[in-house]
Residue, then its C-alpha position, 0 to 999 in steps of 0.5 A: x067290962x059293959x059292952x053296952x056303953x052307948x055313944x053320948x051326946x055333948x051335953x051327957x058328955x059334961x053330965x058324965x064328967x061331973x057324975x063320976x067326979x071329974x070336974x065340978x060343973x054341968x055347963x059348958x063354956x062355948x070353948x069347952x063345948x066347941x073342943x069336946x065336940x072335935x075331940x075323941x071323948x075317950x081320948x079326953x077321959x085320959x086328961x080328966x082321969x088325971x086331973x081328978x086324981x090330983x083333984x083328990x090329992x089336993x094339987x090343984x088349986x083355982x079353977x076345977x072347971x072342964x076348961x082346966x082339963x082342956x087346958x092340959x090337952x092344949x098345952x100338951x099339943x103344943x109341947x108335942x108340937x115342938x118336940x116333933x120338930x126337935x125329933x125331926x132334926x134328931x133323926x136327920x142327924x142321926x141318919x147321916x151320922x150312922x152313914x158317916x159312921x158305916x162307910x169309914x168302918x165297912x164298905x158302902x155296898x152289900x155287907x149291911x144287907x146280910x145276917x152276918x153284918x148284925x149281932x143277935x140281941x134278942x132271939x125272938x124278934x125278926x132279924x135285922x137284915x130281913x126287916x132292913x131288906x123288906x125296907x128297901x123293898x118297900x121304898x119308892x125313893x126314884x134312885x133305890x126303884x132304878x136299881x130295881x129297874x135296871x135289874x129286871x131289864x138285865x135279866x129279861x124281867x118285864x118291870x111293872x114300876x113295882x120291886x115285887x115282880x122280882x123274886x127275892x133272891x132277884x130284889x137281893x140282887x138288885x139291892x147289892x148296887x145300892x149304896x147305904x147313903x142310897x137307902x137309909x132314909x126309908x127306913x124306920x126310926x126304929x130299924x135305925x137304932x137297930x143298926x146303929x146298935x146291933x151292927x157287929x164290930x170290926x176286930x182288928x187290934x181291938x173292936x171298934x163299933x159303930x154305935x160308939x162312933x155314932x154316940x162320940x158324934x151326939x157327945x153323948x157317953x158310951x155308958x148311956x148312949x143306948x138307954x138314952x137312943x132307946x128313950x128317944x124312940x119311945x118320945x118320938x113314938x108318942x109324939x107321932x101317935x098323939x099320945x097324952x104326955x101329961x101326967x105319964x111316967x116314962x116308960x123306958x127311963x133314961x138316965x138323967x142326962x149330965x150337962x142338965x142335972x141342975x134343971x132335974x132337980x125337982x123332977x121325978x126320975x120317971x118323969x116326962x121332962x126326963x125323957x124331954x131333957x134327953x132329947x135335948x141331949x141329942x142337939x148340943x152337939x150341933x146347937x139347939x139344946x137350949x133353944x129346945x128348953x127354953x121353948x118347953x119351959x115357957x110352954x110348961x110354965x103357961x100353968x102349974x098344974x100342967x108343970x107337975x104333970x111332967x116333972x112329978x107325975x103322980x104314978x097311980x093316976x092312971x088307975x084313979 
């Protein structure tokens, strides 16, 4: 790869569009000038690198100008716009379900902070409890730092508003008061599918795990509830990084969720409105499933080229 590529003016940026065959004009709109001069041009590249590849397959039909491809790029801030806050009640619920979930399986304090509490699903990544204690540690929620505090008075520490003037078997120790409901909410996304899924079951007459508990809340099934949490990560993780959803095939693909099969039809198993359709999955148990759909509907119909992108996304456009 040239490691002598300089930075462009606005006007070689147009140039470059058309000379490498991604859009059919030199000049600028005040529109289009105005967007690409705010907007990383390498970033822009990923929509234009898709849209002459279904340039090249013949889909797309009108308008070829830098204004369609700005088009993409908007409707795709728009739709990420309104799956983050669809994300946003998703996890809320599932950090109450999980706790919900926890306390009528195990006590409220301390297990949850141990090794013993979490199956080992795969050897190499840091275990749970480590990731979940460092968590904790990190977090500057008032309640979760008076824990700390009035650790570090009982054994004569001087506290310094800040957990790392404890040793770490004395922030373990502090750790031990706080309730789970305490402490949840500073964790990540993605530490919370580890617990809701790694967490051990508890044996008595039969195992009873906490996932499936968590899963009966969301009415999703036992037999899709993991792929479909999985898949929920990886959208909220786009979404939170400003990643281009047009045109992507999915990278973990859930299964199609049921009470939607009729609206995937036309729509590739790989395809983002999948993994859009998933999401909505996760709100039919407390409502706003069909608002969710509704709302990327209208959005994805603003233009059909926009459409096909998230429901039959071309898989070599990347590589065109």
């Amino acid at each position: 790869m040239s490691t002598d590529r300089r930075f462009l003016t606005l006007d070689e940026r147009a140039a470059y569009l058309v000379d490498r065959g991604y859009v059919n004009e030199h000049s600028l709109s005040d529109h289009a000038r105005e967007f690409i001069a705010r907007t990383n041009f390498h970033y822009f590249l990923g929509y234009a690198r898709n849209f002459r590849k279904l340039r090249r397959e013949g889909l797309v039909q009108g308008d070829d100008r830098i204004d369609r491809v700005i088009r993409m790029v908007e409707i795709d801030h728009s739709v990420s716009t309104r799956l983050f806050a669809a994300i946003r009640d998703v996890e809320w619920r599932l950090r109450a379900a999980l706790v919900e979930a926890h306390c009528s399986l195990f006590p409220d304090r301390a297990c949850f902070l141990e090794a013993s509490h979490f199956q080992v699903m795969n050897a190499s990544a840091t275990p749970v409890h480590v990731i979940l204690r460092d968590q904790i540690s990190r977090s500057r929620e008032p309640f979760v730092l008076g824990a700390f505090e009035k650790h570090a008075h009982n054994i004569g520490r001087k506290w310094t508003e800040n957990p790392t003037c404890l040793t770490d078997d004395e922030r373990l120790s502090a750790m031990q008061t706080l309730p789970i409901w305490s402490t949840v909410d500073g964790w990540t996304l993605g530490l919370l599918e580890r617990v809701i899924t790694e967490t051990a079951p508890v044996v008595d007459d039969g195992a009873r795990w906490l996932w499936k508990d968590v899963a009966r809340g969301f009415e999703v099934s036992n037999q899709v509830f993991q792929t479909q949490l999985t898949s929920l990560i990886v959208l909220r993780n786009l979404v939170a990084h400003h990643s281009r959803l047009w045109m992507r095939p999915s990278a973990a693909s859930p299964k199609r969720p049921k009470p939607f099969e009729k609206l995937l039809r036309d729509s590739d198993s790989k395809s983002m409105y999948v993994a859009w359709l998933t999401l909505a999955q996760f709100l039919r148990a407390g409502g706003g499933d069909q608002a969710l759909i509704s709302d990327l509907d209208a959005l994805i119909s603003l233009d059909e080229l926009y459409e096909i992108g998230v429901k039959r996304p071309l898989r070599s456009a990347a590589l065109g």
